[in-house]
C-alpha positions as CSV (number, residue, x, y, z in Angstrom):
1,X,20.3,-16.1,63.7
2,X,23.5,-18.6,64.6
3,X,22.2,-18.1,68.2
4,X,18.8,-19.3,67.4
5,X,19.3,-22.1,65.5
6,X,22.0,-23.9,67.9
7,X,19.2,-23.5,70.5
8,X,16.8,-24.9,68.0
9,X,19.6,-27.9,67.6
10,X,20.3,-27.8,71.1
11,X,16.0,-28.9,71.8
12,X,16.2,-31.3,68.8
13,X,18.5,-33.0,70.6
14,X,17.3,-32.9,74.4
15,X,13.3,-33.7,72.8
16,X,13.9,-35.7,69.8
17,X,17.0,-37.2,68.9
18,X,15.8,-40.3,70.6
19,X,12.6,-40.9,67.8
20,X,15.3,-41.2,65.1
21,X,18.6,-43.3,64.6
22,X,20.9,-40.6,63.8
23,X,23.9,-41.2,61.2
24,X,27.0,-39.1,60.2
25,X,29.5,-39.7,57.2
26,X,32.9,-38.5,57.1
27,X,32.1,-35.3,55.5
28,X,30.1,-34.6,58.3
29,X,33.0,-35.6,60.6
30,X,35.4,-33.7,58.8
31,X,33.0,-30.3,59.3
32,X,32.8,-30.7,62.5
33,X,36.5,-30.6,62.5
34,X,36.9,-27.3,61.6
35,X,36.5,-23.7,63.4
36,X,36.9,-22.6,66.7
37,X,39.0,-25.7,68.6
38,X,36.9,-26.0,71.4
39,X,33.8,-25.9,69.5
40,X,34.9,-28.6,67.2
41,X,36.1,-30.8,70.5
42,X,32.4,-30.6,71.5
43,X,31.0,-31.6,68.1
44,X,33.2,-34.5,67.6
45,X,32.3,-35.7,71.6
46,X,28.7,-35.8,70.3
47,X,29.8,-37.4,67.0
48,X,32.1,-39.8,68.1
49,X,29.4,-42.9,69.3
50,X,27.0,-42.6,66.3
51,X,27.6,-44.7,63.3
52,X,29.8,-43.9,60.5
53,X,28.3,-44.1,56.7
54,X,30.5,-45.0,54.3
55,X,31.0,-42.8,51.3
56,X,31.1,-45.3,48.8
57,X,32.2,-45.0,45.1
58,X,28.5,-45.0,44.6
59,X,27.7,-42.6,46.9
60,X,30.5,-40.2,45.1
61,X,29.3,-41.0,41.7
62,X,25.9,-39.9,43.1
63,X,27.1,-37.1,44.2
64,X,28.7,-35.8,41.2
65,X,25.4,-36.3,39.5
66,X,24.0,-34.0,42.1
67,X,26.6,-31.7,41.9
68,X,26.3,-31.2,38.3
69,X,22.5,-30.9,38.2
70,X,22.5,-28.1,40.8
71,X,25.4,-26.5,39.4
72,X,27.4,-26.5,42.4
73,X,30.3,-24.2,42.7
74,X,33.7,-26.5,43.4
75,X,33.6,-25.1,47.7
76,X,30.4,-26.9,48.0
77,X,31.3,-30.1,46.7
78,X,30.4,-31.8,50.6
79,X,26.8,-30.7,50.2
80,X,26.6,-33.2,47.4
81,X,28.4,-35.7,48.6
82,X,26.1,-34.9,52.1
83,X,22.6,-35.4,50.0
84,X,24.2,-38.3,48.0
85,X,25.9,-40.6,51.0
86,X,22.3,-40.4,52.4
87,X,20.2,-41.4,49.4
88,X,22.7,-44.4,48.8
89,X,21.9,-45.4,52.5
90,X,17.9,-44.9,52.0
91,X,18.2,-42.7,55.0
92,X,14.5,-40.5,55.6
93,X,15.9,-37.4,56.6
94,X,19.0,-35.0,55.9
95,X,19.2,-32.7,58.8
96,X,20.9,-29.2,58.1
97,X,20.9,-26.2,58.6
98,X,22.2,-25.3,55.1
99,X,19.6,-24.0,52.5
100,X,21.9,-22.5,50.2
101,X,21.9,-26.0,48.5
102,X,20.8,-28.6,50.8
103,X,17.3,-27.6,52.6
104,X,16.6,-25.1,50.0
105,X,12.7,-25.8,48.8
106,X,13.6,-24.4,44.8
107,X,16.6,-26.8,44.4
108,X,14.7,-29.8,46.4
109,X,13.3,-30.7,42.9
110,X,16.4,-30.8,41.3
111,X,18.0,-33.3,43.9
112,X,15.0,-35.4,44.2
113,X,15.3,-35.5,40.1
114,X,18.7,-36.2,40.0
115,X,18.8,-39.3,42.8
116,X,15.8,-40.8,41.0
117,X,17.0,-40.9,37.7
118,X,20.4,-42.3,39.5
119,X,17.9,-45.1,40.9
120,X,17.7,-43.7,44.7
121,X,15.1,-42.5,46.4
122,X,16.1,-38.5,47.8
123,X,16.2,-38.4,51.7
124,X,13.9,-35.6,52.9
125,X,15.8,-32.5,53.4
126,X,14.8,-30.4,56.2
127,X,16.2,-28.2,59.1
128,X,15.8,-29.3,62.9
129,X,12.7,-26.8,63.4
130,X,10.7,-28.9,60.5
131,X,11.8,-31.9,62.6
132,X,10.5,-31.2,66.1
133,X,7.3,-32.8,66.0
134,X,3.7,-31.7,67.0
């Protein structure tokens, strides 16, 4: 399944990366950090020339609020702060390949809830397969 999906990421990127203006925040910088060395050497090289969200005290506030309604253990404290940074940019789109709590369609409610009662509109949260296009 790993396999699969960095080929599905690997296409996103080669066919449709170029429709969208693609963000990261420092969460996202920081997990690309980790693992295997060379892996991480080749995320950060794609990383390094797109732009840089700040996670605001906003932004964390959010995602505390998001945290807490999904009842997120304490480890996956970034996948708030992920859903969060984004809704506090009004960006469309969270791509991820997580659906234990981000792309997950039962807790999409939730966060949608959660950001509008916080006064931001929820980004979309989807993998790269949902993003491909017609």
């Amino acid at each position: 399944m790993t396999a699969a999906r960095q080929q599905v990421t690997r296409e996103w990127w080669a066919r449709r990366r170029t429709s969208f203006v693609v963000y990261v925040s420092e969460a996202v910088i920081a997990e690309a950090r980790a693992g295997d060395p060379a892996a991480a050497t080749r995320r950060n090289d794609i990383l390094a020339d797109l732009p840089l969200l700040d996670i605001t005290p906003s932004a964390a506030q959010l995602a505390r609020t998001v945290a807490t309604a999904l009842r997120l253990p304490r480890r996956a404290a970034a996948d708030a702060v992920h859903i969060a940074t984004a809704a506090f940019h009004s960006i469309d789109f969270l791509l991820t390949w997580n659906s234990t709590h981000i792309a997950n369609a039962e807790l999409r409610p939730i966060v949608e809830r959660a950001c509008r009662d916080s006064g931001y509109t929820p980004p979309i949260l989807c993998t790269p397969d949902e993003l491909m296009g017609g």
